[in-house]
C-alpha positions as CSV (number, residue, x, y, z in Angstrom):
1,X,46.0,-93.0,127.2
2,X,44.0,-90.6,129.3
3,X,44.5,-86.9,128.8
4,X,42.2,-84.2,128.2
5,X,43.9,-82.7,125.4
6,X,43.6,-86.1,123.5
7,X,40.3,-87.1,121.8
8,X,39.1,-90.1,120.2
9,X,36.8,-90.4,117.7
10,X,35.4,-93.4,115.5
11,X,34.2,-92.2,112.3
12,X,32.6,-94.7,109.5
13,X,35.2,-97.3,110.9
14,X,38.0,-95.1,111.2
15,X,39.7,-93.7,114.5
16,X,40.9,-90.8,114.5
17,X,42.6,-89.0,117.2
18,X,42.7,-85.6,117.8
19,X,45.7,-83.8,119.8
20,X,45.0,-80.6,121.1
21,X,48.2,-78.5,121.5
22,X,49.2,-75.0,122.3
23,X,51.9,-74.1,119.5
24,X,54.8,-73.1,122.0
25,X,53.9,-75.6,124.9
26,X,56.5,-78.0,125.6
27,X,54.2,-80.6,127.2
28,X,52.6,-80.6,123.4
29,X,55.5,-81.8,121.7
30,X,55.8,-84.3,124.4
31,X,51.6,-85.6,124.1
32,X,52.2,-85.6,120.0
33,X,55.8,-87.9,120.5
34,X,53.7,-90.0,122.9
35,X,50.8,-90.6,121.2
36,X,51.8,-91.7,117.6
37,X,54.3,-94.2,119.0
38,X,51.8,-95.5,121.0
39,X,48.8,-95.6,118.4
40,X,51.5,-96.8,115.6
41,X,48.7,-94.5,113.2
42,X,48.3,-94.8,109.4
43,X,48.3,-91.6,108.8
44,X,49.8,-88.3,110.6
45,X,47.8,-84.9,109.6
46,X,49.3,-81.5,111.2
47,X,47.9,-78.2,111.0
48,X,49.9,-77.3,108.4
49,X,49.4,-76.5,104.5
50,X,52.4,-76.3,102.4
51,X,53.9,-73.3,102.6
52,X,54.1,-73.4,106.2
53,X,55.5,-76.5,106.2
54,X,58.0,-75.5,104.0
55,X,58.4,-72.4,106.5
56,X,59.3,-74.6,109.2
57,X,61.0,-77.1,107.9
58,X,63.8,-75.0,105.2
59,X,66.1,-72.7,107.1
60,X,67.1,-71.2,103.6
61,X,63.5,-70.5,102.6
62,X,64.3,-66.5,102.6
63,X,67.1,-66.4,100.1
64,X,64.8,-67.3,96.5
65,X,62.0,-64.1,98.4
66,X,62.5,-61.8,95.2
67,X,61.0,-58.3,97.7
68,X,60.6,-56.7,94.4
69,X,57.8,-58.9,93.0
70,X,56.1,-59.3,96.1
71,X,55.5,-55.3,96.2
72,X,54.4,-55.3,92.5
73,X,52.2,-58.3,93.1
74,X,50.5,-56.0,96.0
75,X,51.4,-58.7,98.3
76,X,53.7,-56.8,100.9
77,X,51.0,-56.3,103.4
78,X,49.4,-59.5,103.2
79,X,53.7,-60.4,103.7
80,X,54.1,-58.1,107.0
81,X,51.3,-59.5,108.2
82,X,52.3,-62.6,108.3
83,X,55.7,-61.8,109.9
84,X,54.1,-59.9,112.6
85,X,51.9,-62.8,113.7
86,X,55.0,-65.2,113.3
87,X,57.3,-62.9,115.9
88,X,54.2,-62.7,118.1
89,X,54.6,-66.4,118.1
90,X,57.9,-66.7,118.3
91,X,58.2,-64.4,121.3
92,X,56.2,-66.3,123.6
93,X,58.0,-69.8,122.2
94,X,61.3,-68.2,123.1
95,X,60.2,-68.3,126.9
96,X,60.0,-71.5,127.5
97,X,63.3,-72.5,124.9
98,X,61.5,-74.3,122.3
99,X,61.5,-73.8,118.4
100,X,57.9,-72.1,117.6
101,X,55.5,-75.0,115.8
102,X,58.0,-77.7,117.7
103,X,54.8,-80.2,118.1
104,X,54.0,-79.6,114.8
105,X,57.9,-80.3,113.8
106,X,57.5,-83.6,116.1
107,X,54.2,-85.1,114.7
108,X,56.7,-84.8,111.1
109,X,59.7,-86.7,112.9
110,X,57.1,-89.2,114.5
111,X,55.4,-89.9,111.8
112,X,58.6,-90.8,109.7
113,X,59.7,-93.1,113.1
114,X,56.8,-95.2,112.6
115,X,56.3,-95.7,109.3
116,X,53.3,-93.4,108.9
117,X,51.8,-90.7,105.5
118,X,52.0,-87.9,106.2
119,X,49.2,-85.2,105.6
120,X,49.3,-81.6,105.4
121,X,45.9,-80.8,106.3
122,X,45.4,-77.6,106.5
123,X,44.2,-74.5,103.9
124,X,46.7,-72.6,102.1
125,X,48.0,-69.5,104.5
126,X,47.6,-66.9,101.4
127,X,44.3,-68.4,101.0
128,X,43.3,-67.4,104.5
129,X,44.6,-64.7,104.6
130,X,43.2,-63.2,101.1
131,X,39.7,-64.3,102.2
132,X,40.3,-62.3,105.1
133,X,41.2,-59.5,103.8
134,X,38.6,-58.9,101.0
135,X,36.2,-59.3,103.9
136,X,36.5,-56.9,106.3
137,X,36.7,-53.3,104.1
138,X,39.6,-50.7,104.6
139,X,38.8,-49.3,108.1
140,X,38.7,-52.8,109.4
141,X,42.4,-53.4,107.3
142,X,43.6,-50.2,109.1
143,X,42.4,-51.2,112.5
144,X,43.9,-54.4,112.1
145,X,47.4,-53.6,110.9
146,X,47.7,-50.8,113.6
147,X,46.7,-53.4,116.1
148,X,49.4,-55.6,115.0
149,X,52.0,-53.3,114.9
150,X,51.2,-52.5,118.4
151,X,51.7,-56.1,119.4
152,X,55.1,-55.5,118.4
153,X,55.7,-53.4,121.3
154,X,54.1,-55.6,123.6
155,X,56.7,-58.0,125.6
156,X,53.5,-60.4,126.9
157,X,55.2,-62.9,129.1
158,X,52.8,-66.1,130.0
159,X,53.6,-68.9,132.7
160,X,53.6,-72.5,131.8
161,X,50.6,-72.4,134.0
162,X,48.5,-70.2,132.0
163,X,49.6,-72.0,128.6
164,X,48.3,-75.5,129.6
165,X,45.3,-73.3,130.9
166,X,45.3,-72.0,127.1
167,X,45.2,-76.0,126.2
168,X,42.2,-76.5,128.2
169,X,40.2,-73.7,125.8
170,X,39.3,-71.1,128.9
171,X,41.8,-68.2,127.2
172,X,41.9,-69.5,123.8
173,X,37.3,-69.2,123.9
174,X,37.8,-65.8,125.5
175,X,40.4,-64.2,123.4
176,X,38.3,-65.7,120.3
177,X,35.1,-63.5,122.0
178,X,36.8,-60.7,122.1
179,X,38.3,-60.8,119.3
180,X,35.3,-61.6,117.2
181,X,33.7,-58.3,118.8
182,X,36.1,-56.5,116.7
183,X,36.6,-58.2,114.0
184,X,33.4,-60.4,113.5
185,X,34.9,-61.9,110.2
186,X,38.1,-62.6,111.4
187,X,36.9,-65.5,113.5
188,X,34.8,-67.1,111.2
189,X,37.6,-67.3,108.6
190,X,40.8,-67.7,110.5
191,X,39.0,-70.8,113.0
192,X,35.1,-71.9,111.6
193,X,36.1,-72.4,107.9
194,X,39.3,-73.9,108.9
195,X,37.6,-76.2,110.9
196,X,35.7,-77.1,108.1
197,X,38.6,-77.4,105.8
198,X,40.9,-79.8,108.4
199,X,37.7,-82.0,109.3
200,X,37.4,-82.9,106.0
201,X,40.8,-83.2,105.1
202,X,41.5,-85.2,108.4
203,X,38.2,-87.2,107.3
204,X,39.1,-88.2,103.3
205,X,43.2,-89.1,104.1
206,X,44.2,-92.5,103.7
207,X,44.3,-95.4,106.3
208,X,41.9,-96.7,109.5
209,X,43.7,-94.7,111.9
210,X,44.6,-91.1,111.9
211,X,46.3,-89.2,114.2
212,X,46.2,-85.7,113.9
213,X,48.3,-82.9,115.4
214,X,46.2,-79.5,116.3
215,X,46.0,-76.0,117.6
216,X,43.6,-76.7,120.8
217,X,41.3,-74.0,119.6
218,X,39.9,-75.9,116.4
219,X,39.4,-79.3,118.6
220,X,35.6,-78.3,119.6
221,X,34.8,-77.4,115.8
222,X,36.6,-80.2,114.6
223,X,35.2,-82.5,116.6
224,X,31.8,-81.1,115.5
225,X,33.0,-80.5,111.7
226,X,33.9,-83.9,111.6
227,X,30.0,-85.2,111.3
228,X,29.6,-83.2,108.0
229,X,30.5,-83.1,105.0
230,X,32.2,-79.6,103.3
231,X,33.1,-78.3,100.1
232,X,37.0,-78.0,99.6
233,X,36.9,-76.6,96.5
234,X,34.7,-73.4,97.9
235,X,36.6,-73.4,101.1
236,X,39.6,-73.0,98.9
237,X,38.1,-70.4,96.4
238,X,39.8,-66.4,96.8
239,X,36.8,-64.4,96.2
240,X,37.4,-61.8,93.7
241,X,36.8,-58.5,94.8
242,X,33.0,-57.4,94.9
243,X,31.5,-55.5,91.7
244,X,30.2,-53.1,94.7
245,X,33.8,-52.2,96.2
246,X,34.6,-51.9,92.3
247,X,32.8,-49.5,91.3
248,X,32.7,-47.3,94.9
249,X,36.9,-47.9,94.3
250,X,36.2,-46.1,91.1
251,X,33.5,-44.1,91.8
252,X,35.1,-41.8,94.4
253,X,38.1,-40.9,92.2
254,X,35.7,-39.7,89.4
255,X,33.6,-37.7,91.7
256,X,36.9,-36.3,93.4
257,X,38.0,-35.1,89.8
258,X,34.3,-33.8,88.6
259,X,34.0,-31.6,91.8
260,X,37.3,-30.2,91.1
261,X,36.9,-29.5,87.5
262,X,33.2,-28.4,88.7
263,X,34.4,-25.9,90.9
264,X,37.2,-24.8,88.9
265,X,34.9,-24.0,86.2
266,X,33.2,-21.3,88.6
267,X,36.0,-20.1,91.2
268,X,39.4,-21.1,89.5
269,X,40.5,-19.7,93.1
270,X,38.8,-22.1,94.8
271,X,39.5,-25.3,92.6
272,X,43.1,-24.2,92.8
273,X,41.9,-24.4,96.9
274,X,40.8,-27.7,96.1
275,X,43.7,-29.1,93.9
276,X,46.2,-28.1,96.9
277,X,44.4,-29.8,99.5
278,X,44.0,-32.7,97.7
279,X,47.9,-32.8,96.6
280,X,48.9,-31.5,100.3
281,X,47.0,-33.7,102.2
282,X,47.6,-37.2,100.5
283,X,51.6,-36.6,100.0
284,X,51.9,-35.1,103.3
285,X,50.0,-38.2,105.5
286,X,51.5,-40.6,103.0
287,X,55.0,-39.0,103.3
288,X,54.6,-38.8,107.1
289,X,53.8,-42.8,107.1
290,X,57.0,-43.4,105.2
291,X,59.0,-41.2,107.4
292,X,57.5,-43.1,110.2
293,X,59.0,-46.2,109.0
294,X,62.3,-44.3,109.3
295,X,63.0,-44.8,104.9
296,X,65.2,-43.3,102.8
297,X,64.1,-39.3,101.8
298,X,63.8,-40.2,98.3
299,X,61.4,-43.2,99.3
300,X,59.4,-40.2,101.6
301,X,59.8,-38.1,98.8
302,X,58.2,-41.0,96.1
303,X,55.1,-41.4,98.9
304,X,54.7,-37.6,98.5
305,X,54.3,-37.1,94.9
306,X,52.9,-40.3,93.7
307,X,50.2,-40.4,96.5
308,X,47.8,-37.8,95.3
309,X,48.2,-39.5,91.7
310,X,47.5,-43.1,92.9
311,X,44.7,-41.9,95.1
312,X,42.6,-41.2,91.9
313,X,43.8,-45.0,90.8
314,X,42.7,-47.6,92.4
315,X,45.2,-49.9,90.8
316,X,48.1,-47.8,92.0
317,X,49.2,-47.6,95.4
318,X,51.9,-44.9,96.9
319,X,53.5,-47.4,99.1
320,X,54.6,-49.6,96.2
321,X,56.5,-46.8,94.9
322,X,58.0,-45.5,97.8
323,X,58.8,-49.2,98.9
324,X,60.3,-50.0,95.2
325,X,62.8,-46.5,96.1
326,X,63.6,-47.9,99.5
327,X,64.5,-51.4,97.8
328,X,66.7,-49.9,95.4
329,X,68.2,-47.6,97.5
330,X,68.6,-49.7,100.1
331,X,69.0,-53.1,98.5
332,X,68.4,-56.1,100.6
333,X,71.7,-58.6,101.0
334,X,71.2,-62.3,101.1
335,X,72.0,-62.1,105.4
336,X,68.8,-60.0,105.4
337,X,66.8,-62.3,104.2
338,X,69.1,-65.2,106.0
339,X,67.8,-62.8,109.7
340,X,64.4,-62.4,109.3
341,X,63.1,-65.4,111.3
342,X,65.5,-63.7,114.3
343,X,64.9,-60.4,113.9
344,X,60.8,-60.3,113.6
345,X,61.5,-61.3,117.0
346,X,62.0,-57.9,118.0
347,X,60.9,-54.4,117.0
348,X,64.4,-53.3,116.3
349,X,65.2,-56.1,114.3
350,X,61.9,-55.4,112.4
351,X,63.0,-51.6,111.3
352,X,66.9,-53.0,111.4
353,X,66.2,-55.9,108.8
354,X,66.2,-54.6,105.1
355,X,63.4,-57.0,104.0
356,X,61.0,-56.0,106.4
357,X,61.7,-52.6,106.8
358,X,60.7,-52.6,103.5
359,X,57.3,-53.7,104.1
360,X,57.2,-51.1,107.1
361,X,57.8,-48.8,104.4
362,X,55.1,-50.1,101.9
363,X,52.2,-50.4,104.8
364,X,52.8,-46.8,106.4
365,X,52.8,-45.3,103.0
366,X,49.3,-47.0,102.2
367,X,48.0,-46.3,105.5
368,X,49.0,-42.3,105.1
369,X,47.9,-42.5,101.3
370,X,44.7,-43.6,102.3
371,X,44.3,-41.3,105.4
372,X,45.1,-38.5,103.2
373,X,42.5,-39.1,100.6
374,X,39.9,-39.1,103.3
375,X,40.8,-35.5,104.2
376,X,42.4,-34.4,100.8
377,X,38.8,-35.6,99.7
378,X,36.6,-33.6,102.7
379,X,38.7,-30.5,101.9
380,X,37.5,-31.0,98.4
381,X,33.9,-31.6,99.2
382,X,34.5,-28.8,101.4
383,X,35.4,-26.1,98.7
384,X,33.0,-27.7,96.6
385,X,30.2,-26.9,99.1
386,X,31.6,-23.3,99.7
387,X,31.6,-22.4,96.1
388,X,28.0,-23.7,95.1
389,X,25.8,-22.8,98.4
């Protein structure tokens, strides 16, 4: 079969086939449907790991999500996150009338039609996305949320023309440039290491032919992955947080507090200065990101006073709290979490839904909280300076 988004490959007396897809192209779902019932493969591997899969393939997935625990387990950002990347996808899949991961929906129906395994070959989503973000620092967190939630606002429409140009790697490379300029981590987890991770997957999964179904960006690494061998178990490891962000976590909060009390001790004026700028500025900017996420006032009011406490804490966040007010104030129903796949297809549906206004209201808190430390904590220095020079 000759097409340029198909590869072949023999590998240590296997052949294994590579389909390059765009995940909302129709003409993918139709090169995946084509290929396995012309290869008749052993195996079937898609570019999915479980909970994806699982995403895709239950429509009632949403109604066990228990909102409170994935605030207390600090997970709502990583949550949001996810969503807002989904309704990106979704968008563009809605403009050419196909379900979004429809290839990868196909190579799971094909497979079953010729009697094939089935492989989920890809690394864990929360794995990805934790390595991620213990990577790239808070200003690079806070640059990348506010960059998503832009994208929300964006309505990006994109010919058939330009997707199959997307299969073809010209947009995907470029987009991957620039986005690498930004972000220069982002790239190397979200693509190189999953590269790493699918080769060897594709390479260690049962039977003499493989067929496997793939976002046409990893093809090139893959192809190249596939000659070497990788380390799952390190490719799968969450790194714990670094004994050097530890300690500057804690460090900060114990200097905040010694240059009050410092100052205090001299000018009580001037630490009483210092204690109202640091209480003014974190529960104002932390209130303001919860009113910006339109929640309740007693949420706004939470962000206020438990921001210039759980700035000092590096276990505590103001976001949790205001999000755990808005969640049992305004208590998600079970067609809230039956909506979200619709309504993260629109901004409106994003603040409308109770679920992910939630998060809204748990990732604007933070984002204020942590803007107002920064200039509760100048304003501190400030006084500090003033007092002693």
């Amino acid at each position: 079969m000759t097409n340029e988004n198909i590869h072949y490959i023999e590998l240590d007396g296997k052949q294994i086939i590579l389909i390059g897809t765009a995940h909302v192209s129709p003409k993918s779902v139709d090169d995946v449907k084509e290929v396995i019932q012309a290869e008749h493969p052993d195996t079937v591997c898609i570019e999915l790991c479980e909970s994806r899969y699982q995403n895709i393939s239950d429509n009632d997935r949403w109604k066990n999500t228990n909102i409170t625990k994935i605030i207390k387990d600090g997970q709502a950002l990583l949550l949001l996150v996810n969503l807002i990347l989904s309704s990106y996808q979704k968008r563009l899949a809605q403009q050419f009338n196909i379900k979004p991961g429809q290839e990868m929906l196909q190579g799971i129906a094909s497979a079953k039609e010729v009697g094939a395994e089935l492989c989920l070959a890809d690394r864990d989503i929360q794995t990805t996305m934790m390595r991620l973000w213990r990577s790239i620092g808070l200003w690079g967190k806070m640059k990348l949320f506010f960059q998503l939630i832009i994208s929300m606002f964006i309505d990006e429409e994109i010919s058939e023309q330009e997707m199959e140009k997307m299969k073809s790697g010209d947009m995907l490379s470029s987009a991957l440039e620039d986005l690498a300029q930004s972000f220069p981590h982002i790239k190397s987890i979200l693509i190189d290491e999953r590269d790493q991770y699918l080769a060897q997957k594709i390479k260690e999964t049962a039977g003499d032919k493989v067929v496997a179904v793939l976002g046409a960006g990893h093809i090139p690494g893959i192809k190249k992955e596939l000659a070497q061998e990788h380390d799952m178990a390190k490719l799968s490891l969450v790194p714990p947080p670094s004994k050097v962000t530890k300690t500057v976590a804690w460090a900060i909060p114990v200097l905040i507090l010694a240059l009050i009390i410092s100052t205090f001790s001299v000018d009580k004026a001037a630490g009483i200065d210092q204690m109202a700028a640091w209480i003014i500025w974190n529960g104002s900017l932390s209130a303001l990101g919860a009113l910006l996420a339109f929640a309740h006032p007693f949420a706004i009011l939470t962000a206020f006073v438990v921001s210039p406490i759980s700035s000092l804490n590096p276990l505590l966040a103001a976001g949790w709290f205001a999000g755990l007010t808005e969640a049992i104030i305004r208590k998600p129903k079970v067609e809230d979490f039956e909506n979200i796949a619709e309504d993260i297809n629109s901004v409106r549906g994003f603040w409308n839904n109770k679920v992910t206004h939630i998060l809204l209201v748990v990732a604007l808190a933070n984002v204020g909280s942590s803007l107002g430390a920064m200039f509760g904590g100048i304003e501190v220095v400030r006084h500090f300076i003033n007092t002693f020079v």
